[in-house]
One Martini backbone bead per residue (centre of mass of N, CA, C, O) as a GRO file, in nm:
protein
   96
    1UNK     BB    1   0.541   2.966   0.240
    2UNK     BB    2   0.402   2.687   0.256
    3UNK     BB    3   0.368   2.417   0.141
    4UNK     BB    4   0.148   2.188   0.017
    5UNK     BB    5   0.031   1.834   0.071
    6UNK     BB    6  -0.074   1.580  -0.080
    7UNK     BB    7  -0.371   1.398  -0.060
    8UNK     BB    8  -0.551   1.078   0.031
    9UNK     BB    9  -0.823   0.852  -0.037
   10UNK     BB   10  -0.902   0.525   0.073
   11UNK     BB   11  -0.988   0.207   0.181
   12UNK     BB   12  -0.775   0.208   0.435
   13UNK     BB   13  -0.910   0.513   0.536
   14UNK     BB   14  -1.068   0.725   0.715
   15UNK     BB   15  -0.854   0.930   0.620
   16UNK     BB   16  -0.613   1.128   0.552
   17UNK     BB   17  -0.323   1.093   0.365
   18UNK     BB   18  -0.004   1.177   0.329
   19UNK     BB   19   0.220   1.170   0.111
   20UNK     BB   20   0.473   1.199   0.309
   21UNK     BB   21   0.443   0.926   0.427
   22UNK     BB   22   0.693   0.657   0.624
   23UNK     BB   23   0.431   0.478   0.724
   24UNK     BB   24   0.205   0.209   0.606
   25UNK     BB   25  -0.096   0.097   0.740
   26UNK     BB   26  -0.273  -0.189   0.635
   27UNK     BB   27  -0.515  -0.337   0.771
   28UNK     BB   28  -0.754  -0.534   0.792
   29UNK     BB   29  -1.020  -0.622   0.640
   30UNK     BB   30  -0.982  -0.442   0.332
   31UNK     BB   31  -1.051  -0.395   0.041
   32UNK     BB   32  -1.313  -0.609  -0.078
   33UNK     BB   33  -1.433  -0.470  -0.324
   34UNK     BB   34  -1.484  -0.563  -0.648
   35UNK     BB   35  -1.386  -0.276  -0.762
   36UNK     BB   36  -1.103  -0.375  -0.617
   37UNK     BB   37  -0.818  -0.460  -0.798
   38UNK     BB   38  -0.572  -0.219  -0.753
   39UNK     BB   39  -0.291  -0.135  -0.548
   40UNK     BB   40  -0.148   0.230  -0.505
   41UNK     BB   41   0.155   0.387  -0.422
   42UNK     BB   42   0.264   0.597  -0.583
   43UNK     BB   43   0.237   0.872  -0.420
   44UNK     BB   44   0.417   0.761  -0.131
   45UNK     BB   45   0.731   0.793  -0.200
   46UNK     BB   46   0.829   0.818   0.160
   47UNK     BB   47   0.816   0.537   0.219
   48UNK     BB   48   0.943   0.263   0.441
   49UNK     BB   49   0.709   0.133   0.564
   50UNK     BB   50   0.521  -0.153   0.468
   51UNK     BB   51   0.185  -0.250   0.586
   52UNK     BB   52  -0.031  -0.575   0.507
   53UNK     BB   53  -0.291  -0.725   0.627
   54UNK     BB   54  -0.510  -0.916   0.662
   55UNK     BB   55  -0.729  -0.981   0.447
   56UNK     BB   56  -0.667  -0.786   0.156
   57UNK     BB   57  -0.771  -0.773  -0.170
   58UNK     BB   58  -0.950  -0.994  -0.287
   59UNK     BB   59  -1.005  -0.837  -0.592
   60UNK     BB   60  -0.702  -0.851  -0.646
   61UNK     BB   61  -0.524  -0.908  -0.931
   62UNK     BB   62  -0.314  -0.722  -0.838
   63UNK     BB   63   0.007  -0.641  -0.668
   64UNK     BB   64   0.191  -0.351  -0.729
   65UNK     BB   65   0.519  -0.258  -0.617
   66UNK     BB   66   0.596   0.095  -0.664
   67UNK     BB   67   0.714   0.414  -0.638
   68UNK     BB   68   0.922   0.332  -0.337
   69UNK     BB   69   1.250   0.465  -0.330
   70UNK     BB   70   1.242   0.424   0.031
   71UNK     BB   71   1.191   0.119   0.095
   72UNK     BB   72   1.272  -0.120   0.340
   73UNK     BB   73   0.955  -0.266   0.473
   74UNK     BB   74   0.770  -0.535   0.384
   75UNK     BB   75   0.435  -0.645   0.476
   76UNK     BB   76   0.243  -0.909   0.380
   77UNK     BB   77  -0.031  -1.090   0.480
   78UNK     BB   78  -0.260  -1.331   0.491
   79UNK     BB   79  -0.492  -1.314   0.239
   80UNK     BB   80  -0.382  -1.142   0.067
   81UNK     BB   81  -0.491  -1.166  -0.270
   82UNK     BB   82  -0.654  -1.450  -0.324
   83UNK     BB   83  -0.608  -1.397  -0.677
   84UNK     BB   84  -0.340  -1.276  -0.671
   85UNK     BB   85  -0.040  -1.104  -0.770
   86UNK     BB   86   0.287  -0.992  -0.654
   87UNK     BB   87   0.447  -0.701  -0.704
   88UNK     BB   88   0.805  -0.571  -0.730
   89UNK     BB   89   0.953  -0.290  -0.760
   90UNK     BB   90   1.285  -0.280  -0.751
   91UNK     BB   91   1.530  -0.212  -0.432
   92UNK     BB   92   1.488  -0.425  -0.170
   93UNK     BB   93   1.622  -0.492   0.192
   94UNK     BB   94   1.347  -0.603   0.291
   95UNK     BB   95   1.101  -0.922   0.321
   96UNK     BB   96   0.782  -1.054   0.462
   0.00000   0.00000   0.00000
């Protein structure tokens, strides 16, 4: 029997994401309503480049990047979360 891996709704996803997945886009001028203050990738674990677009998180107090131990790739766009400060934990080899 195959195990079932756990999925996610985000606001930066009109679909389900599952926690497998080893690249995530989080597009452009997303997740921008004042309920959203914080981004948790916590779920995603093998996730090894994230790329978060232009614009994105404008009410988002801060951007905590943690428990992605095989990410190897932050791309993260201009203006996003121009109100907030950016953490990242842990030992990434590249980011941009």
């Amino acid at each position: 029997m195959e195990a079932i891996q756990p999925s996610f709704m985000n606001c930066w996803s009109d679909y389900v994401v599952s926690s497998e997945e080893v690249e995530l886009v989080i597009p452009s001028n997303v997740c921008n309503d004042e309920e959203i203050t914080q981004l948790d990738l916590s779920p995603y674990r093998e996730v090894r480049t994230l790329s978060i677009g232009d614009n994105s998180f404008s009410s988002a107090s801060s951007i905590v990047i943690t428990g992605l131990p095989n990410v190897e790739i932050i791309t993260v766009g201009s203006g996003c979360g121009l109100r907030s400060s950016l953490e990242l934990k842990g030992s990434f080899c590249c980011m941009s």
